[in-house]
C-alpha positions, 0 to 999 in steps of 0.5 A: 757335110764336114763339121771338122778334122779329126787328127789322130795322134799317137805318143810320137805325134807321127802326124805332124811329121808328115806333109801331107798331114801339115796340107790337111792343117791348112785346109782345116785352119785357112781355107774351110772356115771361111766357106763353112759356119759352124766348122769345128776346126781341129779335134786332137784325137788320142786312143783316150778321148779328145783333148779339146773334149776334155776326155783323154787321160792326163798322161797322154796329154802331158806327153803330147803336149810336150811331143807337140812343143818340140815340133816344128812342121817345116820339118815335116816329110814326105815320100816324094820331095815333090809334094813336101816342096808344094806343101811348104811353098802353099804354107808360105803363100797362104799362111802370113807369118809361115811356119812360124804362124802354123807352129802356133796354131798346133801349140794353141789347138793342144792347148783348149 
């Protein structure tokens, strides 16, 4: 059973540039919480541990943290216009405050 999301980001945070990525928030964030107990939310994953771990290296950790506060998932893409309009249009409808909202929770998750 799913405990969790486990993102992997590089030193360009390339996950948080794709929509299908920013789906995948969602579902960790507003929907599987509310059917699972116990759910862990969203782990940040380096080649250096798990920041909310505590365990990667400084250094990532500032460069993502920086990476991340740059960020903002309404620009995110992806490789069909179709599915980054259903993902930005499902943001909207799920999410109240929108992108806004989503940008804040990203910001706080690298944050802990």
């Amino acid at each position: 059973e799913c405990q969790g999301t486990a993102m992997v980001l590089d030193n360009d945070c390339t996950p948080l540039q794709r929509s299908w990525c920013l789906f995948e928030l969602l579902q960790t964030r507003y929907v599987a919480p509310k059917y699972k107990s116990g759910y862990e939310g969203l782990l940040l994953c380096t080649v250096t541990g798990v920041l909310q771990w505590g365990n990667a290296d400084v250094d990532t950790v500032v460069r993502l943290a920086e990476k991340v506060g740059e960020t903002r998932l309404e620009n995110a893409q992806a490789s069909r216009i179709e599915d980054k309009i259903m993902i930005d249009e499902c943001v909207v409808e799920t999410v109240a405050g929108g992108f806004p909202e989503v940008n804040k929770f990203v910001h706080e998750s690298i944050k802990k």
